[in-house]
C-alpha positions as CSV (number, residue, x, y, z in Angstrom):
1,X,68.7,138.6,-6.6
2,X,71.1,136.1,-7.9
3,X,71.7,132.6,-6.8
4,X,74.2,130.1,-7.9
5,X,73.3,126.3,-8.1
6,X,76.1,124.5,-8.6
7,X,75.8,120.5,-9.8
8,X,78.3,118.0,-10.1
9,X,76.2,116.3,-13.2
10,X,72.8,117.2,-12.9
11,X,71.6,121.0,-12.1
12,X,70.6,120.5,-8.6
13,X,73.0,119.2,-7.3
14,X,75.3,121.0,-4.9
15,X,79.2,121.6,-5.6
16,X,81.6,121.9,-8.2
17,X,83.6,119.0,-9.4
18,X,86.9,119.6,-11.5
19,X,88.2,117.2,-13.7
20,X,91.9,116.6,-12.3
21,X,93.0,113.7,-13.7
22,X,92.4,111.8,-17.3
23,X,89.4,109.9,-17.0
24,X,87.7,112.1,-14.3
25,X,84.1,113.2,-15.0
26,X,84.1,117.2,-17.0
27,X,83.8,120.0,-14.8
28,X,80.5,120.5,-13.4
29,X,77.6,122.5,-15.2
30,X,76.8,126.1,-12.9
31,X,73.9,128.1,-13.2
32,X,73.0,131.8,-12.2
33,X,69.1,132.4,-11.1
34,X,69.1,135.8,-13.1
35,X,65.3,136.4,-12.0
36,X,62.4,135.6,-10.7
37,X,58.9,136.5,-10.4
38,X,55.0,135.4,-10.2
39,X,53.2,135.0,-13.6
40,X,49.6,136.6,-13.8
41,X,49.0,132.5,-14.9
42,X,47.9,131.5,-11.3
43,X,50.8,129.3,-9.9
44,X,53.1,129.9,-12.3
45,X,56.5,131.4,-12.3
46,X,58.8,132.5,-14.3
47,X,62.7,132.0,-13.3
48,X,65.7,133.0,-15.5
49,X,68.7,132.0,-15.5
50,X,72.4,131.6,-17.1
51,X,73.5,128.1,-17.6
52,X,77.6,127.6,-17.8
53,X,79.1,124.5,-19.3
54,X,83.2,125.0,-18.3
55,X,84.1,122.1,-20.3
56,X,83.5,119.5,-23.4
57,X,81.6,116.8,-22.0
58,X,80.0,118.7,-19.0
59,X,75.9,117.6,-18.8
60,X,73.3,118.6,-17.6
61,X,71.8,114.9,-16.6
62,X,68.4,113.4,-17.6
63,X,65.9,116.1,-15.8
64,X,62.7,117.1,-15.9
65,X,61.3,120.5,-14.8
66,X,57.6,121.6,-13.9
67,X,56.8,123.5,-16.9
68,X,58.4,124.6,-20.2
69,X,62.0,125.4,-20.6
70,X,63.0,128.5,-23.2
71,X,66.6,128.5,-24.5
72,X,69.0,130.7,-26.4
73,X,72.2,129.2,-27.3
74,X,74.7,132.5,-26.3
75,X,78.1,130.6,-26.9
76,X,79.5,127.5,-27.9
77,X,78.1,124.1,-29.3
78,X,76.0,121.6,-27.2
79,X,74.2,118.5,-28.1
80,X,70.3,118.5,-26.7
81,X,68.9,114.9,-25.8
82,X,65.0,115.2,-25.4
83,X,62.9,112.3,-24.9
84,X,60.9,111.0,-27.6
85,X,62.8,113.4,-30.2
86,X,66.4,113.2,-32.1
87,X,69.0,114.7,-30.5
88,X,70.1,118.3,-31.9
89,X,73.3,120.1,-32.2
90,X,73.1,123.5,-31.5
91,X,74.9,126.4,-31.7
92,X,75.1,130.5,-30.4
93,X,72.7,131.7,-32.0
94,X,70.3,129.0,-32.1
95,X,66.8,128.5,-29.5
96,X,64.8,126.0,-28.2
97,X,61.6,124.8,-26.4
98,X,61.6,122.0,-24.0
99,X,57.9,120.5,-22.9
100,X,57.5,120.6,-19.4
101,X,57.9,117.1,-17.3
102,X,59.9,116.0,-20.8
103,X,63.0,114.4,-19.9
104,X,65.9,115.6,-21.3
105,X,69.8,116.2,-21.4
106,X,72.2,118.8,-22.3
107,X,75.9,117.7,-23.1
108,X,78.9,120.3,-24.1
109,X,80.5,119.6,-27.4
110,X,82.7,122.7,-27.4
111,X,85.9,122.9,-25.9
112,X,85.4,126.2,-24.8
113,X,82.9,127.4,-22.5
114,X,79.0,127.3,-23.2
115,X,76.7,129.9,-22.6
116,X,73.4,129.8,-22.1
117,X,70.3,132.1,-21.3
118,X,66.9,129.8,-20.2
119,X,63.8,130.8,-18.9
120,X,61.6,128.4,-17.1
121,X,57.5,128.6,-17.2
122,X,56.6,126.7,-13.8
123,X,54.8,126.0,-11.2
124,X,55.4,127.7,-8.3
125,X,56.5,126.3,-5.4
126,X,58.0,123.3,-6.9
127,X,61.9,122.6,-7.5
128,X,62.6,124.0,-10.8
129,X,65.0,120.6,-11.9
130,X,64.1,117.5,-11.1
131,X,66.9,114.5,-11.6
132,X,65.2,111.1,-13.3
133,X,67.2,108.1,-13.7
């Protein structure tokens, strides 16, 4: 089953916003539910998915999810902004490990398109991004 989510700055928000003009805010980040299924962890979940930044710029905005985030950088460069930690640059190739209710940020550095494949360790039944201020 696949899903799309699209957000115009965060990743739950709905629809895509382009940048049309100078000055406008970068195209939106999109994301593709890849799978889903129950853990044998009672109440967990484990969701997968492909995270699409069109533009240089394009974030993810300060979010928290339920559980740990799992990510491998599949193209492009992005900077990662998590709470209580430096930011890092990464690149295709490289991984990383978000605690769960961390707050956190993604930003595209590439002018290209960035790629890349997450998997989410949560609990079930709740939403699997959260936006914080």
């Amino acid at each position: 089953m696949t899903r799309t989510i699209l957000g115009a700055g965060v990743l739950a928000a709905a629809g895509l916003v382009l940048a049309v003009a100078v000055g406008a805010q970068p195209a939106a980040l999109t994301r593709t539910i890849l799978q889903r299924a129950d853990l044998s962890a009672p109440g967990r979940e484990a969701v997968m998915a492909r995270a699409e930044f069109p533009s240089e710029g394009a974030t993810t905005g300060r979010h928290t999810h339920p559980g740990e985030e799992i990510g491998y950088m599949l193209a492009g460069t992005m900077r990662l902004e998590v709470e209580g930690q430096a930011p890092r640059n990464l690149k295709a190739g490289d991984v990383f490990i978000i605690p769960g209710e961390t707050i956190h940020n993604a930003v595209s550095t590439d002018t290209g398109v960035v790629k890349v494949l997450v998997t989410y360790v949560v609990e079930k039944g709740k939403p699997v991004t959260t936006p914080t201020p």
